[in-house]
C-alpha positions in Angstrom: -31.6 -84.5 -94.1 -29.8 -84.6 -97.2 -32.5 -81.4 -99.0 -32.0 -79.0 -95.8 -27.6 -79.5 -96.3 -28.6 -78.2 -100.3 -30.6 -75.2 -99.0 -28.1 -73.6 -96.5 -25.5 -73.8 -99.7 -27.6 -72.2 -102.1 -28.3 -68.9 -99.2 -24.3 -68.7 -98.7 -24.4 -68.0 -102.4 -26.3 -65.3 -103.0 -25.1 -63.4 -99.6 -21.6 -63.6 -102.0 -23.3 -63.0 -105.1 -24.8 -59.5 -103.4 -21.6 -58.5 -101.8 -19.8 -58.6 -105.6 -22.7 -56.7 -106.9 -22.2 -54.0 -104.0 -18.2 -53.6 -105.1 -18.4 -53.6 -108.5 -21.2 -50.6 -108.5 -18.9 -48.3 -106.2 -16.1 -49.4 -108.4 -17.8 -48.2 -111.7 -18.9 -45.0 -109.9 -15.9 -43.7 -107.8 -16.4 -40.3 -106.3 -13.5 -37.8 -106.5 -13.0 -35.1 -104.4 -10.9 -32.8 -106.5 -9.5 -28.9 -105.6 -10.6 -26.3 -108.4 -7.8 -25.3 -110.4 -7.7 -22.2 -112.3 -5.4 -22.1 -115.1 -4.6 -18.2 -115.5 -4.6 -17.3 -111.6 -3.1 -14.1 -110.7 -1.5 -14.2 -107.2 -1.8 -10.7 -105.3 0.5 -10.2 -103.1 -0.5 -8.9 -99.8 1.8 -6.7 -97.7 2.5 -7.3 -94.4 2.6 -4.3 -91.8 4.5 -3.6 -88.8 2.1 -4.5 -85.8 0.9 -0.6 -84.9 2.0 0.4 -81.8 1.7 4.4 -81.2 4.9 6.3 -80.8 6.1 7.5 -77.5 9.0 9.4 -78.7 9.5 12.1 -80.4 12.8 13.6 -82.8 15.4 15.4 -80.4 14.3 13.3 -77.4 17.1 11.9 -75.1 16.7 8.1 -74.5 18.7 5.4 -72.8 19.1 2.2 -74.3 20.6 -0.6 -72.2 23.9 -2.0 -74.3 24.8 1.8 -75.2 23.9 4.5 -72.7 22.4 7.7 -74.0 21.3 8.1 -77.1 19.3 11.1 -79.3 16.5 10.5 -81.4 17.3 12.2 -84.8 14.6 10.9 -87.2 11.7 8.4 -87.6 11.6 7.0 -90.4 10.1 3.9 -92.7 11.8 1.3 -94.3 10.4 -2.4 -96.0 12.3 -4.8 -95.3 10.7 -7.8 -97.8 7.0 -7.9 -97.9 7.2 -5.9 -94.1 6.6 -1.9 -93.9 8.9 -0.7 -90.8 8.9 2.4 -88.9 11.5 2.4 -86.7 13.3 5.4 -84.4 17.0 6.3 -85.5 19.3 7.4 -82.5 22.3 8.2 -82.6 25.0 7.3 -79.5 27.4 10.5 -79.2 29.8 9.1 -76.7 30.2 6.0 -79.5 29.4 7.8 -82.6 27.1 5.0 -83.2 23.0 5.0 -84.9 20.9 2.6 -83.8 17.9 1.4 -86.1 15.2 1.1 -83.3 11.8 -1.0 -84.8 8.9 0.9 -82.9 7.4 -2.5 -81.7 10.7 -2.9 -79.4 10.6 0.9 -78.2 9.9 -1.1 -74.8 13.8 -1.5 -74.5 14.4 2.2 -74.7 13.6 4.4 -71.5 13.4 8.1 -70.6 16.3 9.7 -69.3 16.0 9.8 -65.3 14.6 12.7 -63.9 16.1 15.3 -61.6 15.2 13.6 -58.7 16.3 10.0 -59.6 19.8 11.7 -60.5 19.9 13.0 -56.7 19.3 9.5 -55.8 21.7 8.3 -58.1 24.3 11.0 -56.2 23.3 9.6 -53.0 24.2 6.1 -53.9 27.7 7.2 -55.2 28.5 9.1 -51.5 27.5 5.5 -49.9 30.1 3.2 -48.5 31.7 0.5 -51.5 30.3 -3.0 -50.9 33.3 -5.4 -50.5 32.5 -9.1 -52.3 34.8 -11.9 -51.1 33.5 -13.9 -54.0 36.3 -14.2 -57.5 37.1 -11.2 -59.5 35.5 -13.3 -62.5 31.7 -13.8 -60.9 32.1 -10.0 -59.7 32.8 -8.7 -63.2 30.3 -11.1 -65.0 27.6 -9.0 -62.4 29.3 -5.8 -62.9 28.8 -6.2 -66.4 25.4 -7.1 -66.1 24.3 -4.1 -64.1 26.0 -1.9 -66.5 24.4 -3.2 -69.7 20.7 -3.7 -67.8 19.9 0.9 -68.4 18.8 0.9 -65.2 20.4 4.0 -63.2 21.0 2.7 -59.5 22.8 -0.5 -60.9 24.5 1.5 -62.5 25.6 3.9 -59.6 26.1 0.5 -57.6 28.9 -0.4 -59.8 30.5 2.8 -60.2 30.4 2.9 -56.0 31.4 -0.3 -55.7 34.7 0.1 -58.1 35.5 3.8 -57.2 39.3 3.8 -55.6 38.9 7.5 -54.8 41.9 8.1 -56.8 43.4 8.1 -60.0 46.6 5.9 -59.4 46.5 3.0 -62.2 48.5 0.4 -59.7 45.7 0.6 -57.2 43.4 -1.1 -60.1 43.6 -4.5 -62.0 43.1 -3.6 -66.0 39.7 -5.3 -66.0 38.8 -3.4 -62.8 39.8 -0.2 -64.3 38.2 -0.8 -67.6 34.2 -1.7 -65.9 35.3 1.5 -63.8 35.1 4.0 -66.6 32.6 2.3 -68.4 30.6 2.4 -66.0 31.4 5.6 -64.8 31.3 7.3 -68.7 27.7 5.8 -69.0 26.3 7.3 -65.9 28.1 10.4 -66.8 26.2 11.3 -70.1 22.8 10.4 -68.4 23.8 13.1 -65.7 24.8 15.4 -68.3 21.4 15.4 -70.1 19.6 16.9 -66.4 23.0 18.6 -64.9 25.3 20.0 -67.9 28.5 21.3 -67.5 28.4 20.5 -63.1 28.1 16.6 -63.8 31.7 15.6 -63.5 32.2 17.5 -60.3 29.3 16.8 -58.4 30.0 13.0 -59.4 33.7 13.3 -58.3 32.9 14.8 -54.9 30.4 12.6 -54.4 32.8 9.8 -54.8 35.5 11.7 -53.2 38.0 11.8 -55.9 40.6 13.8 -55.2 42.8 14.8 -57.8 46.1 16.3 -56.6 47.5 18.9 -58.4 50.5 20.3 -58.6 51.0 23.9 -58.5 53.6 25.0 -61.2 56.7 27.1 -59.8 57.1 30.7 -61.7 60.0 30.7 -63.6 62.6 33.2 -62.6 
């Protein structure tokens, strides 16, 4: 009994003696995985283009862009602005003497100016009847202001409509009131300018039944 106790020792051994072996081999022979390096590396620099998108406008075009009204293309031009090329639309804003850098991967926010048949539409929204909100003057603006700044052209009649007092007496209107009023109204003026020249502020007036009252001057004696 006493021999088979000896054996199963001596068997535990060498099961310890391999698993040393085993270690101290992989720690004589370690493997690296190491990135090459080059010492005199030259960096190129690539650069980066503006995502191509073909044009759609052209210099002397009329646009509309939402936040300003009417504008005129006057160039197209390239710029790089760090490592990015840019060609981008410059339009200039007569009613605000303003030039807007347009990227042409955001042309999407500019539109064509409404043709002469959208305009009549537009004409026939003005002559409608004013819709009368109950809700406060300070939701109703926040809207107003909305409609005005989307560029689309019946909103934009809407609010003109809706705010018209058929007359130009300042106590009839709040300040605010007054102030959407001719913004509204001087934006959809210079898109009906573009089709109707010179007749756009009298058709516009009639249709909203503006009467302005004038008063004949007396001859001097």
């Amino acid at each position: 009994m006493g021999r088979k106790k000896k054996i199963k020792k001596t068997k535990s051994k060498t099961k310890k003696s391999k698993t040393k072996v085993v270690l101290e081999q992989s720690a004589k022979n370690p493997i690296y995985k190491s990135k090459p390096y080059k010492t005199n590396e030259i960096k190129i620099k690539k650069i980066i283009k503006q995502p191509t998108e073909k044009k759609i406008y052209n210099i002397k075009d009329y646009v509309v862009y939402p936040k300003h009204g009417v504008g005129k293309i006057i160039s197209i031009d390239k710029a790089k602005i760090g490592d990015i090329d840019i060609s981008f639309y410059k339009v200039f804003i007569e009613k605000e003497k303003l030039t807007l850098s347009i990227p042409l991967n955001q042309q999407s926010n500019l539109r064509n100016v409404s043709t002469i048949n959208q305009i009549n539409k537009a004409i026939s929204i003005l002559k409608s009847k004013p819709k009368i909100k109950r809700t406060m003057w300070s939701r109703r603006a926040q809207e107003y202001e909305q409609k005005i700044n989307s560029g689309k052209l019946y909103e934009l009649a809407e609010v003109v409509k809706d705010l018209n007092k058929k007359t130009d007496v300042i106590a009839e209107q709040s300040y605010s009131e007054r102030q959407l009023f001719e913004k509204a109204y001087e934006r959809l003026k210079s898109e009906f300018e573009v089709v109707l020249g010179d007749k756009t502020k009298l058709k516009m007036d009639k249709a909203l039944n503006r009467i302005e009252t004038m008063i004949p001057s007396q001859p001097s004696k």
